[in-house]
N, C-alpha and C positions, 0 to 999 in steps of 0.2 A: 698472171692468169694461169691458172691449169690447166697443164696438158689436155688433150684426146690421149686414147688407148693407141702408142704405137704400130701396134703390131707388127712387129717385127722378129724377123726365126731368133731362137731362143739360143744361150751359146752352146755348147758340145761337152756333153759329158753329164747334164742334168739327169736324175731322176725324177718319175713325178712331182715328189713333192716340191724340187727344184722346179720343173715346168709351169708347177702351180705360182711356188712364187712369182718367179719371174714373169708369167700374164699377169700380176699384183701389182708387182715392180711397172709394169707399163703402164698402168692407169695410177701411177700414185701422184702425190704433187711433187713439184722440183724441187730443189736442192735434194736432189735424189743419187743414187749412187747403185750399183749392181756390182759385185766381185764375187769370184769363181777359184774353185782351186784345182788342184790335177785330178783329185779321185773322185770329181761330181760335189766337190764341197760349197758352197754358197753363204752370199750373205749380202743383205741390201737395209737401206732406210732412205727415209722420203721425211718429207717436214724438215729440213736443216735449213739455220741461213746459208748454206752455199752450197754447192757441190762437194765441195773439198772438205766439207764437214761431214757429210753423207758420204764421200769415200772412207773416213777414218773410219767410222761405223759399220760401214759393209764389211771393211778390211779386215776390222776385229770382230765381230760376229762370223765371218768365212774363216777365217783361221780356226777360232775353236780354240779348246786345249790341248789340244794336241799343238797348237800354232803350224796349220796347215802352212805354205808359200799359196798364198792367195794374191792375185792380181785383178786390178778392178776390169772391169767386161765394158760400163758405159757410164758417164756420168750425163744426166737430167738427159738431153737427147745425142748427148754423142757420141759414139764409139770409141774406146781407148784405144 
């Protein structure tokens, strides 16, 4: 089943357009994933079979090219 909209505070360091995501990130479906990096970096996906599929994704979208140290924030509903 898919979630409801968590709502739950957003983690530290976002910019809008992170704010944005991440109330995105809360209503997506599960096998979902959120990661964050030190300078307000982000990166999420939803639709995986697992969580752990969706943290790879987040992992490597938050990184970037630059290959930010990104750490994942929550996978589907729970806090890392």
């Amino acid at each position: 089943a898919d979630p409801g909209p968590l709502d739950l505070p957003p983690p530290e360091g976002l910019d809008a357009r992170g704010l944005k995501a991440w109330i995105e990130f809360q209503g997506s479906e599960f096998g979902r994933a959120f990661a964050t990096g030190p300078k307000g970096q982000f990166g999420w996906g939803s639709g995986y079979p697992s969580g752990a599929a969706a943290a790879e994704v987040a992992l490597e979208v938050c990184a970037g090219e630059e290959n930010h140290a990104c750490t994942i924030y929550m996978i589907d509903e729970a806090r890392q």
